[in-house]
Every structure is written in C-alpha cells, then in structure tokens.
PDB file with one MODEL, atoms N, CA, C and O in Angstrom:
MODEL        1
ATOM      1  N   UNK A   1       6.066   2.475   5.879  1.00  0.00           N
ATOM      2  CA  UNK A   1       5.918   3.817   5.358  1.00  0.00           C
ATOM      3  C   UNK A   1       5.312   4.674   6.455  1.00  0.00           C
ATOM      4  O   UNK A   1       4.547   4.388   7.376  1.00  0.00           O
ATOM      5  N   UNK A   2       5.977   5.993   6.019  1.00  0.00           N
ATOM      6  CA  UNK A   2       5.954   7.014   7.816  1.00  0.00           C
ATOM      7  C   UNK A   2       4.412   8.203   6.538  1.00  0.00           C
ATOM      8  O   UNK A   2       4.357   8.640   5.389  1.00  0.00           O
ATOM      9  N   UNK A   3       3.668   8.183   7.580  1.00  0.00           N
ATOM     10  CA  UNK A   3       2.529   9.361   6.774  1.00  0.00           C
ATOM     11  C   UNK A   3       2.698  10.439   7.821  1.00  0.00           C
ATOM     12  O   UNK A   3       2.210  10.486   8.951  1.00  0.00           O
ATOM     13  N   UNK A   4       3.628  11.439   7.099  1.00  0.00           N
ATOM     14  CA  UNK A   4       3.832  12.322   8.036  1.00  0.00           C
ATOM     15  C   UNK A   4       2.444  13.380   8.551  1.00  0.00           C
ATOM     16  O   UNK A   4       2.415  14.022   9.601  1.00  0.00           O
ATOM     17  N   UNK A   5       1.369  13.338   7.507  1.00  0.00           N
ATOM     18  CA  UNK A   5       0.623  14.556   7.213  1.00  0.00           C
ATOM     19  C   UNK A   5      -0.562  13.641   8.127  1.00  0.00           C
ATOM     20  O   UNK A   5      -1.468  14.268   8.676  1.00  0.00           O
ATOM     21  N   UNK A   6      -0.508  12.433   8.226  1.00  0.00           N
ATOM     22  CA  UNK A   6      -1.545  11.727   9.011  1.00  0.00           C
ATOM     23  C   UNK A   6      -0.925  11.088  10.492  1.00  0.00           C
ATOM     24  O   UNK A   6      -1.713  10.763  11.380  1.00  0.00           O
ATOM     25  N   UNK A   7       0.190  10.977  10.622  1.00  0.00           N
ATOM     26  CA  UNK A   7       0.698  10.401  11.550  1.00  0.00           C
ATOM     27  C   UNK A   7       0.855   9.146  12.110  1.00  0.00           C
ATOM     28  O   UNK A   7       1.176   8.653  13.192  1.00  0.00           O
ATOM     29  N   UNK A   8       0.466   8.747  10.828  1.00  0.00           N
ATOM     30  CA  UNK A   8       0.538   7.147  11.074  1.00  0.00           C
ATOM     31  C   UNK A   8       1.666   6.383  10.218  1.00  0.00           C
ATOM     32  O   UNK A   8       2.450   6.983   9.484  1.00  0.00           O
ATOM     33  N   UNK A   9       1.657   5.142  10.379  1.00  0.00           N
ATOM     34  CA  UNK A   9       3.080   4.521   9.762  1.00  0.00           C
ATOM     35  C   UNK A   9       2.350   3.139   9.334  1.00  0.00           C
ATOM     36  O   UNK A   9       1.453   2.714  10.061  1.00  0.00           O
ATOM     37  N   UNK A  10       2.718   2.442   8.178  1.00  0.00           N
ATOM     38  CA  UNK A  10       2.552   1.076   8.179  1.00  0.00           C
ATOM     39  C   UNK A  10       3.598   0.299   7.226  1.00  0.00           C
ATOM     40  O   UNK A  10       4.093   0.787   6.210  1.00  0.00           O
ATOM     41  N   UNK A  11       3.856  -1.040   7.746  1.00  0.00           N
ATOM     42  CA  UNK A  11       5.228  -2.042   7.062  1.00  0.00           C
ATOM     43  C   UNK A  11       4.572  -2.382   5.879  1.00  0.00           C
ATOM     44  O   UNK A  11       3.392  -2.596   5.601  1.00  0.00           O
ATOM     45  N   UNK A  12       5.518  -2.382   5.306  1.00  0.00           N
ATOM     46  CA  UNK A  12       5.349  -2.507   3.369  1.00  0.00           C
ATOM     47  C   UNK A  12       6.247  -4.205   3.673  1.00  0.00           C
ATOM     48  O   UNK A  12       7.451  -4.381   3.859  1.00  0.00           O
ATOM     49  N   UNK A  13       5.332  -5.049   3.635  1.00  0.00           N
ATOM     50  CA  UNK A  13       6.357  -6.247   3.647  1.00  0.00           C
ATOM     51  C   UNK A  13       6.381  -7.134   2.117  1.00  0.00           C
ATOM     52  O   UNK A  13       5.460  -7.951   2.122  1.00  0.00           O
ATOM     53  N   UNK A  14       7.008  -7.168   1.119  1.00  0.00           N
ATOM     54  CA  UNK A  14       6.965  -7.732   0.216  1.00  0.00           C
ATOM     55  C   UNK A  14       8.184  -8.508  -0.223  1.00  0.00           C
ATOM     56  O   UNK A  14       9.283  -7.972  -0.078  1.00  0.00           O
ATOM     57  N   UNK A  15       8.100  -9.707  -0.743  1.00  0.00           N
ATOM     58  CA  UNK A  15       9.711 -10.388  -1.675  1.00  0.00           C
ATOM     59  C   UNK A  15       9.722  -9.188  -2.405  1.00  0.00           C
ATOM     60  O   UNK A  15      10.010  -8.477  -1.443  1.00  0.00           O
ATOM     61  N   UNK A  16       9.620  -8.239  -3.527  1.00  0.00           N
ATOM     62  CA  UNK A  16       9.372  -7.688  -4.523  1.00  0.00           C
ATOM     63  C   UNK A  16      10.643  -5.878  -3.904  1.00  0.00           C
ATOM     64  O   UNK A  16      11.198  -5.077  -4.657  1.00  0.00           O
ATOM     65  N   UNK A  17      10.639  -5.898  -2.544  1.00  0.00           N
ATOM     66  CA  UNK A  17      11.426  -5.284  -1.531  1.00  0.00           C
ATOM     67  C   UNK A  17      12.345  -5.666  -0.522  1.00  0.00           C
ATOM     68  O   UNK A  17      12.001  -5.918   0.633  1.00  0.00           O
ATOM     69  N   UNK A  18      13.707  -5.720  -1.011  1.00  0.00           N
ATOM     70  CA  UNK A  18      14.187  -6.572  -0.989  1.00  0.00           C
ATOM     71  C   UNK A  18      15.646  -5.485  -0.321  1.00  0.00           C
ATOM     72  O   UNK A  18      16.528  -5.273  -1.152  1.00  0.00           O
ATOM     73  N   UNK A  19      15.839  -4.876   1.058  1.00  0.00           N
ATOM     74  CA  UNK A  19      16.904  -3.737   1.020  1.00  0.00           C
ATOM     75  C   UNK A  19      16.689  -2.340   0.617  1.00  0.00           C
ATOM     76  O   UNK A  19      17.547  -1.487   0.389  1.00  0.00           O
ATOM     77  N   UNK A  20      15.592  -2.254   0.571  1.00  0.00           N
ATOM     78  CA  UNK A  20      15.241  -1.076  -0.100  1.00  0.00           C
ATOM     79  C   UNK A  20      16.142   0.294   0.121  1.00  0.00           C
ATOM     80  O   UNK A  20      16.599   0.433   1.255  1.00  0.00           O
ATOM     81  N   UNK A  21      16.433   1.296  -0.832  1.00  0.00           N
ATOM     82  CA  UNK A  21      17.317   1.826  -0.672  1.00  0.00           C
ATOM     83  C   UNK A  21      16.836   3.434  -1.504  1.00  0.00           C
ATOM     84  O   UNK A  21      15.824   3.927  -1.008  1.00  0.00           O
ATOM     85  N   UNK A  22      17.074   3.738  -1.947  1.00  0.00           N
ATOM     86  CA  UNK A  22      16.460   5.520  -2.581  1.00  0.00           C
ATOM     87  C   UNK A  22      15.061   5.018  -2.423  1.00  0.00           C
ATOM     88  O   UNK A  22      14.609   3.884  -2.262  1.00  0.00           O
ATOM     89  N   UNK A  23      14.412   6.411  -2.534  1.00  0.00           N
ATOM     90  CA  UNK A  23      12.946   6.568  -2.750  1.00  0.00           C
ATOM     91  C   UNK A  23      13.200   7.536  -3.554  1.00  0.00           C
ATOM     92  O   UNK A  23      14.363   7.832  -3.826  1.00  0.00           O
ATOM     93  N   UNK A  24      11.751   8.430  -4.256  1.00  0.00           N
ATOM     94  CA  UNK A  24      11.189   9.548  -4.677  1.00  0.00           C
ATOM     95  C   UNK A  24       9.394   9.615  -4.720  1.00  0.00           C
ATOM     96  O   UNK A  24       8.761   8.560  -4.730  1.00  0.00           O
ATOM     97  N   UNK A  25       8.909  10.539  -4.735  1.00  0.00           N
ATOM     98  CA  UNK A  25       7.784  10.804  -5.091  1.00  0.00           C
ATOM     99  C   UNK A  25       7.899  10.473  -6.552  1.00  0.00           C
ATOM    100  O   UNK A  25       8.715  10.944  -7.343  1.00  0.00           O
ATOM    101  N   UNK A  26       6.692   9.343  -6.856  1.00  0.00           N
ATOM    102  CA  UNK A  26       6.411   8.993  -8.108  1.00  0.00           C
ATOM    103  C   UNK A  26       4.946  10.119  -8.735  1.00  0.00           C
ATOM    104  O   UNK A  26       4.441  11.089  -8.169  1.00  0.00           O
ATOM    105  N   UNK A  27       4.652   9.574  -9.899  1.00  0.00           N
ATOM    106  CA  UNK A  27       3.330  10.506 -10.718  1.00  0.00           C
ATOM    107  C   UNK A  27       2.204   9.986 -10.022  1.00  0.00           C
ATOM    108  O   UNK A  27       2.004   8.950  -9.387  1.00  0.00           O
ATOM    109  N   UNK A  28       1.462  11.075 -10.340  1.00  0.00           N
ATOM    110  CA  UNK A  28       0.001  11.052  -9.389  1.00  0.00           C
ATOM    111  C   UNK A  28       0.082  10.618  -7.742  1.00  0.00           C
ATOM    112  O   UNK A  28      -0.684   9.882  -7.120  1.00  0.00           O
ATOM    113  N   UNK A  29       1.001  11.170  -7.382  1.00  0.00           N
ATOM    114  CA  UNK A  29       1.091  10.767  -5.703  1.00  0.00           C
ATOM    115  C   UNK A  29       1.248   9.295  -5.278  1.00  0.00           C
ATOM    116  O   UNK A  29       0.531   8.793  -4.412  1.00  0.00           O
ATOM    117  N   UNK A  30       2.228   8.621  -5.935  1.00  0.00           N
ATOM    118  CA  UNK A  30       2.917   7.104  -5.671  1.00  0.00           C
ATOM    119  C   UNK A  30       4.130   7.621  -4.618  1.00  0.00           C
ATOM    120  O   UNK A  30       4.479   8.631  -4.007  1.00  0.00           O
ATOM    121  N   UNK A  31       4.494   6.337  -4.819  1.00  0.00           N
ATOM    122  CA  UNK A  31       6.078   6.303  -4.453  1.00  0.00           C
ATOM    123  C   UNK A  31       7.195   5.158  -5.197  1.00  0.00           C
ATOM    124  O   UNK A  31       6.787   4.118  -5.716  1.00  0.00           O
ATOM    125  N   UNK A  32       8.578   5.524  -5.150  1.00  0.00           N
ATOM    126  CA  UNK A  32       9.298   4.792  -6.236  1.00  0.00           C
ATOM    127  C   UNK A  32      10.329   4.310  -5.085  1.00  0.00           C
ATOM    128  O   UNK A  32      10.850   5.053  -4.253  1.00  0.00           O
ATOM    129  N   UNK A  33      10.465   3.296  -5.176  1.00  0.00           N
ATOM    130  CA  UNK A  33      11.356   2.757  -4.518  1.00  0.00           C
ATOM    131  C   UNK A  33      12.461   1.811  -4.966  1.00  0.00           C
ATOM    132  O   UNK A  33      12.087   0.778  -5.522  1.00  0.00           O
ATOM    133  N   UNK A  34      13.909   2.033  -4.790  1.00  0.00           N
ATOM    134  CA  UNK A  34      14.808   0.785  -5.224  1.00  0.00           C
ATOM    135  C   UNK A  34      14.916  -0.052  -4.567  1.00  0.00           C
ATOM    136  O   UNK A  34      14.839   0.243  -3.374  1.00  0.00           O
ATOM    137  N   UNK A  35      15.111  -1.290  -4.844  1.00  0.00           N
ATOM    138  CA  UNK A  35      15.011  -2.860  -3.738  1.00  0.00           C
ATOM    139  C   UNK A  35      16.658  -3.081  -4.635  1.00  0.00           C
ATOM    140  O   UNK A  35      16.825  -3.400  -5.812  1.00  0.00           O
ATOM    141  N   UNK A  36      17.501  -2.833  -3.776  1.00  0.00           N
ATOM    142  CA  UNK A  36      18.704  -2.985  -3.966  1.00  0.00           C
ATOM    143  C   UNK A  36      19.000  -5.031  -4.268  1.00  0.00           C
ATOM    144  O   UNK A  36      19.875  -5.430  -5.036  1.00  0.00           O
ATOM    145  N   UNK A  37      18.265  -5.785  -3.648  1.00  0.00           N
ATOM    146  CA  UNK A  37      19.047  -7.322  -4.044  1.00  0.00           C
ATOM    147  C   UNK A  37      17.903  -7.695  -4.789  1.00  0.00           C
ATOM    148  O   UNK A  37      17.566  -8.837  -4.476  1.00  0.00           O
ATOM    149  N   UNK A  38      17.109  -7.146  -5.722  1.00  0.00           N
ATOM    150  CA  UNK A  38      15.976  -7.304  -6.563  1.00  0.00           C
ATOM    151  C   UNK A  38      16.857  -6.819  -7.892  1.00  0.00           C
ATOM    152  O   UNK A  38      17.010  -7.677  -8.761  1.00  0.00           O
ATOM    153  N   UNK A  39      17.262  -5.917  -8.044  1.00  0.00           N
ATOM    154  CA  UNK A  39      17.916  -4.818  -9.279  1.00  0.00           C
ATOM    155  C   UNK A  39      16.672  -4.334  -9.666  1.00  0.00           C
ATOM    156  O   UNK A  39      16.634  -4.396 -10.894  1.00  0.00           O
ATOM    157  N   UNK A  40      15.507  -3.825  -9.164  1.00  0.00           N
ATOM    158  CA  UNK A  40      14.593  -3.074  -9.789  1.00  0.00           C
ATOM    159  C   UNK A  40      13.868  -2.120  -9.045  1.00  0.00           C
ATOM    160  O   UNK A  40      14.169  -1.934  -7.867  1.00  0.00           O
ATOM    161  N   UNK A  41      13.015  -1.536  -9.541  1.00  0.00           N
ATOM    162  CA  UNK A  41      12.204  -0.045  -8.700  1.00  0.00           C
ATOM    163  C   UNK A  41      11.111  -0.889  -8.302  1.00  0.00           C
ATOM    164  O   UNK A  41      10.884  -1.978  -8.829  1.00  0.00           O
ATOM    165  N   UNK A  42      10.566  -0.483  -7.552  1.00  0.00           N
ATOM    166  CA  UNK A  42       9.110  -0.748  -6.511  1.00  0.00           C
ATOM    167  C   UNK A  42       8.196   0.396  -6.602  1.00  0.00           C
ATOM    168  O   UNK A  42       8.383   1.335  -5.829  1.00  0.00           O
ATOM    169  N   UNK A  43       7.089   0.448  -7.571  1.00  0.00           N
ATOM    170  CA  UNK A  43       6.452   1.034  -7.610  1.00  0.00           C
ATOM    171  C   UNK A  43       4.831   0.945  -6.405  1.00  0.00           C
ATOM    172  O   UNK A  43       3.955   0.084  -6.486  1.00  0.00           O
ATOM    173  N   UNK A  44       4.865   1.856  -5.613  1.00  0.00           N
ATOM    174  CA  UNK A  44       3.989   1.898  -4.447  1.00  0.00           C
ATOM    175  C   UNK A  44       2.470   3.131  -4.157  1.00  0.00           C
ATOM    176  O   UNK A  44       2.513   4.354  -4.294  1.00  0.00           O
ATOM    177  N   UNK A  45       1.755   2.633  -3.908  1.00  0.00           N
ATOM    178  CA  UNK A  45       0.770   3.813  -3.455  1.00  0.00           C
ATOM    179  C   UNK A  45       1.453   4.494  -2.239  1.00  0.00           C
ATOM    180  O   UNK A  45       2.584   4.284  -1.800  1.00  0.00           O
ATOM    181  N   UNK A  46       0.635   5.239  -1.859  1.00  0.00           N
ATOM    182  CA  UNK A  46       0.956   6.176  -0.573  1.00  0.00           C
ATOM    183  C   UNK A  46       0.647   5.397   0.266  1.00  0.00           C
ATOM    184  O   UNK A  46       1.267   5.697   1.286  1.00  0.00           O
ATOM    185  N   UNK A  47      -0.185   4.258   0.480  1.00  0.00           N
ATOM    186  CA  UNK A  47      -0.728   3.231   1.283  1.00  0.00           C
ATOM    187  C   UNK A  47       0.162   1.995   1.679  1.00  0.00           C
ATOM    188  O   UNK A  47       0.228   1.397   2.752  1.00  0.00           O
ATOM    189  N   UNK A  48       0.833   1.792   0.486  1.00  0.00           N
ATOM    190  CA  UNK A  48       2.374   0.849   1.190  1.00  0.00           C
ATOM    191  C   UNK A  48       1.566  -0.285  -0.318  1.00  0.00           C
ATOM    192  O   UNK A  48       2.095  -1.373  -0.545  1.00  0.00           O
ATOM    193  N   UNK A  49       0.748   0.017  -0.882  1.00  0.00           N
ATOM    194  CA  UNK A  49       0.148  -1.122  -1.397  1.00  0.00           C
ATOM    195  C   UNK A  49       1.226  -1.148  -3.041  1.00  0.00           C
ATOM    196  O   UNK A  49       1.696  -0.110  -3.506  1.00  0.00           O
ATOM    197  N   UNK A  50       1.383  -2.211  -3.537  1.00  0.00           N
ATOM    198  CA  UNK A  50       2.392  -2.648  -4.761  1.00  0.00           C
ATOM    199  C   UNK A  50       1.893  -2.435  -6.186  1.00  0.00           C
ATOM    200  O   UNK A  50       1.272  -3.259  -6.857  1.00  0.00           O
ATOM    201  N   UNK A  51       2.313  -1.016  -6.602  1.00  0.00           N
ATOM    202  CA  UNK A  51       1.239  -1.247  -8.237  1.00  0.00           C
ATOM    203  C   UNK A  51       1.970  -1.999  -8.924  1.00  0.00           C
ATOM    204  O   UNK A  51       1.255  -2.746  -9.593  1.00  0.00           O
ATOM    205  N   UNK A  52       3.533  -2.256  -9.172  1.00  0.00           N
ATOM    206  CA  UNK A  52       4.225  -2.719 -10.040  1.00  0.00           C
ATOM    207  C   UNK A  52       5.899  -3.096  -9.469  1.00  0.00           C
ATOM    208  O   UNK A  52       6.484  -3.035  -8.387  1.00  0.00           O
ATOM    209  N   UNK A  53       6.193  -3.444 -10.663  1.00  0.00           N
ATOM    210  CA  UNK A  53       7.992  -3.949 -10.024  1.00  0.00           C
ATOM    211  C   UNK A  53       8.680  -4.318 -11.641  1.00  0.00           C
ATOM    212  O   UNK A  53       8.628  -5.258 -12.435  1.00  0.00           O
ATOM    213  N   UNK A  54       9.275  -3.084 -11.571  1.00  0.00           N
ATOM    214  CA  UNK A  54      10.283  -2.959 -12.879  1.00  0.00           C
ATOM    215  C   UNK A  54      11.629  -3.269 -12.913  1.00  0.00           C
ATOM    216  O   UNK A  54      12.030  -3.056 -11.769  1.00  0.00           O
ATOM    217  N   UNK A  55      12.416  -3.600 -13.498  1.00  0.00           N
ATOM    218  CA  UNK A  55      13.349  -4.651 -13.517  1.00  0.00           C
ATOM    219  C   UNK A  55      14.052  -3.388 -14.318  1.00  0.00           C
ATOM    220  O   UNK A  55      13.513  -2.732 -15.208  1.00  0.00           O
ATOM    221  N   UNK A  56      15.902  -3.132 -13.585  1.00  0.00           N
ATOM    222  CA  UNK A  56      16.381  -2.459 -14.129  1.00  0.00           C
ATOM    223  C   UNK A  56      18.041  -2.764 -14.643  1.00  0.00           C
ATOM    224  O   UNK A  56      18.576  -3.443 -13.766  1.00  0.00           O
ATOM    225  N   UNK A  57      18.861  -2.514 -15.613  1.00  0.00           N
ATOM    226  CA  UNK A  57      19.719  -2.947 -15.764  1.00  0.00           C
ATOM    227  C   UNK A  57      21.033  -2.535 -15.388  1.00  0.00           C
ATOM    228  O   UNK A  57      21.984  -2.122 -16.052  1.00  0.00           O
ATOM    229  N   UNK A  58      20.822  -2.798 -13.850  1.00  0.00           N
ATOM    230  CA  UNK A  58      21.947  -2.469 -13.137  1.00  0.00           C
ATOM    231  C   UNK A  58      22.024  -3.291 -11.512  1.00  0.00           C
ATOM    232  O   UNK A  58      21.086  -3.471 -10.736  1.00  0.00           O
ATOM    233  N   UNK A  59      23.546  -3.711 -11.336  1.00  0.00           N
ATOM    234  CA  UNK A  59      23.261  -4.300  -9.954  1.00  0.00           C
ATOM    235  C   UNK A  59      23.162  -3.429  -9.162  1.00  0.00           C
ATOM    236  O   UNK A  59      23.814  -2.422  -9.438  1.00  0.00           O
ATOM    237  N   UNK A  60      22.360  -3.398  -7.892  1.00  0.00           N
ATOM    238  CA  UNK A  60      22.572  -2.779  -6.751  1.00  0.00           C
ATOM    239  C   UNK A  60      21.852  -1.201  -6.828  1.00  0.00           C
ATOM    240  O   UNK A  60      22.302  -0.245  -6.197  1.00  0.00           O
ATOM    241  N   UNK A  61      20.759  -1.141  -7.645  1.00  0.00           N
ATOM    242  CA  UNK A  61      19.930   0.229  -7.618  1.00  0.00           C
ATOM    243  C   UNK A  61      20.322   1.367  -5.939  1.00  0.00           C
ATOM    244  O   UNK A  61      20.342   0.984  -4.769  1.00  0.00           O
ATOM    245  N   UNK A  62      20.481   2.254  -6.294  1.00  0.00           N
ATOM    246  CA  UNK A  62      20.277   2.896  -4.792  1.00  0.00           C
ATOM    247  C   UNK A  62      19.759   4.150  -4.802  1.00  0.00           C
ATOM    248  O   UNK A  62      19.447   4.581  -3.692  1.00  0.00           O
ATOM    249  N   UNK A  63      19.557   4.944  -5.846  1.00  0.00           N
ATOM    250  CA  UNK A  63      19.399   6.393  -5.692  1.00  0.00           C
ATOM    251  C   UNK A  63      18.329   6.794  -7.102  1.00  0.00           C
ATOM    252  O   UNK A  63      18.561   6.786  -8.311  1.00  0.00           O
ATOM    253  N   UNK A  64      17.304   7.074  -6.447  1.00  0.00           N
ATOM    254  CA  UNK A  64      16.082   7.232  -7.724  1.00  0.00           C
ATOM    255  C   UNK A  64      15.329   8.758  -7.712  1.00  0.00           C
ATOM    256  O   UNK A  64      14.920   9.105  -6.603  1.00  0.00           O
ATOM    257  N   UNK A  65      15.119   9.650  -8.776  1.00  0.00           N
ATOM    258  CA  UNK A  65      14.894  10.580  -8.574  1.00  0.00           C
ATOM    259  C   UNK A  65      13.725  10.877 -10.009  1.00  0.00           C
ATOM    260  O   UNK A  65      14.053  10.704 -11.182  1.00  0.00           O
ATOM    261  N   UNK A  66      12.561  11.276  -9.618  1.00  0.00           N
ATOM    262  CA  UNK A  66      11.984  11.956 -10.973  1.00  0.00           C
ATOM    263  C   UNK A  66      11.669  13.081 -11.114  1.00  0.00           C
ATOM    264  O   UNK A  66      11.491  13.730 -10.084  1.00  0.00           O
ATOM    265  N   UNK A  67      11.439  13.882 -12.700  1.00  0.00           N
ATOM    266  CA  UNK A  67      11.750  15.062 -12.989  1.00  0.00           C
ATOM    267  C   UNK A  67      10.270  15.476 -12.587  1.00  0.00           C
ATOM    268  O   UNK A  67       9.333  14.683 -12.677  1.00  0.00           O
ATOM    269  N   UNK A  68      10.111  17.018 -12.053  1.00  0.00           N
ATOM    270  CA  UNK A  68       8.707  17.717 -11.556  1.00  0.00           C
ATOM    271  C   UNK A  68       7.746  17.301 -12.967  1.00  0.00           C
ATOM    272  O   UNK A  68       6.538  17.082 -12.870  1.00  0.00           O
ATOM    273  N   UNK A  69       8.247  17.257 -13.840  1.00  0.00           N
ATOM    274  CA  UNK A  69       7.220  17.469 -14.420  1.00  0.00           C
ATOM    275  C   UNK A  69       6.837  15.887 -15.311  1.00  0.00           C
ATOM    276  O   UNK A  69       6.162  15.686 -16.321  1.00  0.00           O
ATOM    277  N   UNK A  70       7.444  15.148 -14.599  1.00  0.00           N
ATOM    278  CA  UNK A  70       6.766  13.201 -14.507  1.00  0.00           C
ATOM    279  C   UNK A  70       7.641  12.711 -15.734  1.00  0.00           C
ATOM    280  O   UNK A  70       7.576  11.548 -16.134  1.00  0.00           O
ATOM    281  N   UNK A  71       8.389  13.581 -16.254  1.00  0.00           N
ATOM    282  CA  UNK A  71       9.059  12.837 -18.091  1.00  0.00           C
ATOM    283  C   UNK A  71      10.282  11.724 -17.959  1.00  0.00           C
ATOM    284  O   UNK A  71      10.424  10.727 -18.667  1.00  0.00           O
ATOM    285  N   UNK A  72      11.254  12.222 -16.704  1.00  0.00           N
ATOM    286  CA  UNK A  72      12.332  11.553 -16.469  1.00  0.00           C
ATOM    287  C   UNK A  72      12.619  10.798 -15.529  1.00  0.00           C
ATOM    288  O   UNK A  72      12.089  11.230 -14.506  1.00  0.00           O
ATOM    289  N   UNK A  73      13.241   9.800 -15.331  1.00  0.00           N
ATOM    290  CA  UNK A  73      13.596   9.422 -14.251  1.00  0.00           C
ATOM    291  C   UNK A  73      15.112   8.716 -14.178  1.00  0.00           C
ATOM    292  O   UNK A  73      15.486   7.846 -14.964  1.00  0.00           O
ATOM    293  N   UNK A  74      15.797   9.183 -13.238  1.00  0.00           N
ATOM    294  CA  UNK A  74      17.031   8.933 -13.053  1.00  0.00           C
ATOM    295  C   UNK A  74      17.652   8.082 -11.863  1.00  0.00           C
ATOM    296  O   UNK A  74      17.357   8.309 -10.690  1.00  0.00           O
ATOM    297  N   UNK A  75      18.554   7.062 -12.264  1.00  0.00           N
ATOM    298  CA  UNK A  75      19.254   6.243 -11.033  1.00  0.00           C
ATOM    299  C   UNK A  75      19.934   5.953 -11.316  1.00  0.00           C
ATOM    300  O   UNK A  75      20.296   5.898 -12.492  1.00  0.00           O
ATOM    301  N   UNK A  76      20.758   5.429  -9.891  1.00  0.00           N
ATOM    302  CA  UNK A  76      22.226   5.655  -9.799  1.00  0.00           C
ATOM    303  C   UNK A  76      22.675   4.069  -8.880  1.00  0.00           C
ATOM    304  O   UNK A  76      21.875   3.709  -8.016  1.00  0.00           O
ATOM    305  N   UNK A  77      23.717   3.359  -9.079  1.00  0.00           N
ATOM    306  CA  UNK A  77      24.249   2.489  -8.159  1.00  0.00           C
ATOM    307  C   UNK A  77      25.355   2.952  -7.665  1.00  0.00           C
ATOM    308  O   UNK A  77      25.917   4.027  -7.876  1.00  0.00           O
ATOM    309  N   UNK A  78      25.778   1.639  -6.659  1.00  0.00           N
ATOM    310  CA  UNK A  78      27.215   2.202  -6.422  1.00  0.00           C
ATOM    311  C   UNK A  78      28.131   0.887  -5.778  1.00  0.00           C
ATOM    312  O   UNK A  78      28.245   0.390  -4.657  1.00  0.00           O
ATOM    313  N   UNK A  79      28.867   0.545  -7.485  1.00  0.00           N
ATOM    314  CA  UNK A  79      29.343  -1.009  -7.171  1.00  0.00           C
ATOM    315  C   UNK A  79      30.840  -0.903  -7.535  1.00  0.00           C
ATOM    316  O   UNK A  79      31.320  -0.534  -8.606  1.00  0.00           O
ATOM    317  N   UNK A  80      31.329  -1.213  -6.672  1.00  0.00           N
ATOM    318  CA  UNK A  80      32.482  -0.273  -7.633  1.00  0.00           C
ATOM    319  C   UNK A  80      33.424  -1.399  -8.415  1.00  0.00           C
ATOM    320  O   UNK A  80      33.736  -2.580  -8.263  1.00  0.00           O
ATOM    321  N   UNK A  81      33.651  -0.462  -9.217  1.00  0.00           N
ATOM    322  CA  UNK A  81      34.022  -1.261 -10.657  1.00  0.00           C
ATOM    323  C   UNK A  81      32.856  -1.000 -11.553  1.00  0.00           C
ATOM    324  O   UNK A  81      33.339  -0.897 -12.680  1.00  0.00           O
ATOM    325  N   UNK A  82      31.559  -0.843 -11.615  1.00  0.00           N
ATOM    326  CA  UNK A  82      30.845  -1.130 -12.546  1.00  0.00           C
ATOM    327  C   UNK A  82      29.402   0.197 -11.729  1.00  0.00           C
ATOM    328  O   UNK A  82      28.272  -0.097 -11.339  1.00  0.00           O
ATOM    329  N   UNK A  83      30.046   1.499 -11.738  1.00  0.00           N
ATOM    330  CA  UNK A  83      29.013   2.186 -11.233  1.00  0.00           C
ATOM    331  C   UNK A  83      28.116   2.997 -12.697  1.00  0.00           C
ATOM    332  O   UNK A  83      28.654   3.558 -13.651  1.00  0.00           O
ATOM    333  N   UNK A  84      26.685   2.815 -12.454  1.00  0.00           N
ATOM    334  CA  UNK A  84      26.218   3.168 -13.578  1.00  0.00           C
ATOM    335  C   UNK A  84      25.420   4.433 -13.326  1.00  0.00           C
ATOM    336  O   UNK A  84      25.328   4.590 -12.108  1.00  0.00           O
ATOM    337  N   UNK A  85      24.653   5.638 -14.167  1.00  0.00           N
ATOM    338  CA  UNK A  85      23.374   6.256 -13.885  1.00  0.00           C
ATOM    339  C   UNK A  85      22.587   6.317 -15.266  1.00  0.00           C
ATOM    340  O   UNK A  85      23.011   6.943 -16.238  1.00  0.00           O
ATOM    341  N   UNK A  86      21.524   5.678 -15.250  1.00  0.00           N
ATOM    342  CA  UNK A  86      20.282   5.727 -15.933  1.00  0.00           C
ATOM    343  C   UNK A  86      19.397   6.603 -15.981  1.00  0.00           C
ATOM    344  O   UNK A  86      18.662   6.931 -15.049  1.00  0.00           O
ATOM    345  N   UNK A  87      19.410   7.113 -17.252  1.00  0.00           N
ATOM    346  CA  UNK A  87      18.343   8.502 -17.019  1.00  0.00           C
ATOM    347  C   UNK A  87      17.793   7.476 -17.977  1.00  0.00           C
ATOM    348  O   UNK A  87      18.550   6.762 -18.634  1.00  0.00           O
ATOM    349  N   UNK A  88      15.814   7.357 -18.105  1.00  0.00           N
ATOM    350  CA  UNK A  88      14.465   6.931 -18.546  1.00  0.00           C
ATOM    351  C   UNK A  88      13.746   7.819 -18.777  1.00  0.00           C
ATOM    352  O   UNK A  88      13.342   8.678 -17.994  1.00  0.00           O
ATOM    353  N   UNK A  89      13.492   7.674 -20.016  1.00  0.00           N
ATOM    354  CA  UNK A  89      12.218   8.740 -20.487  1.00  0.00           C
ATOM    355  C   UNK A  89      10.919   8.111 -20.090  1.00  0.00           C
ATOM    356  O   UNK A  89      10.691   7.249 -20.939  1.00  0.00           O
ATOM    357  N   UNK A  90      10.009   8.132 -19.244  1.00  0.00           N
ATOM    358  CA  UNK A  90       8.561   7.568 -19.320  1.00  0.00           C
ATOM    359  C   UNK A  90       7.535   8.800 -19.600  1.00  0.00           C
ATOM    360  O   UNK A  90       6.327   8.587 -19.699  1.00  0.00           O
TER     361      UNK A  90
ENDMDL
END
C-alpha cells in the first residue's frame, strides 16, 4: 500500500490476498479490496493491517465500489459465461 499523503509505501502480504484486483475507500477510512482467487473482499486499515475477509458469491471478484454515504456496496466480475454485479446493503 502506496500512502500518498505520507509518502511512504508498505507490502500487505497475506493468504487472505490472493491477486488482488479493485479497491475502494471503505467506512471510517479502511480500505476494500477484492482477492480475485479467494472470491472475497479484504477488508484493510490504511496501515495494510487485516480487519476482516468476507466471502462473496461470485468467481473472480474484480471491481468494488461503495456508496458516499457507507449504505451500499457494489461488485462486479468478469468470467465470461457467468458475469455477475452485486449490489449489498451494509
């Protein structure tokens, strides 16, 4: 992870990240990440550190986006034959 506002960078090395592929800014200043050969999101501090790892029902996660105001969250694969997008209310 690149800290643009500090200038520093550090490796997020986890099984749990696995190809990682979309990001977004998560709630309260996280980060959301898809681990494409996991099928789930990677939930992260700004620090690279692991709050969680949600399991989603789709192969090949790649494109994750949440709504400004923290309610939705949306993703997308891209397998073809079987391309899905998941919108989540949290």
């Amino acid at each position: 992870m690149y800290d643009t506002v500090m200038g520093t960078s550090r490796a997020v090395t986890d099984e749990n990240i696995q190809e990682p592929r979309g990001c977004c800014v998560g709630p309260g200043d996280t980060v959301l990440v898809c681990s494409k050969n996991e099928d789930s999101i990677v939930h992260l501090t700004v620090n690279g550190e692991i709050i969680g790892t949600y399991p989603v029902d789709m192969r090949y996660p790649g494109s994750i986006c949440l709504s400004k105001d923290c309610i939705r969250l949306v993703m997308s694969n891209n397998v073809k034959g079987i391309n899905k997008l998941h919108l989540y209310k949290i």
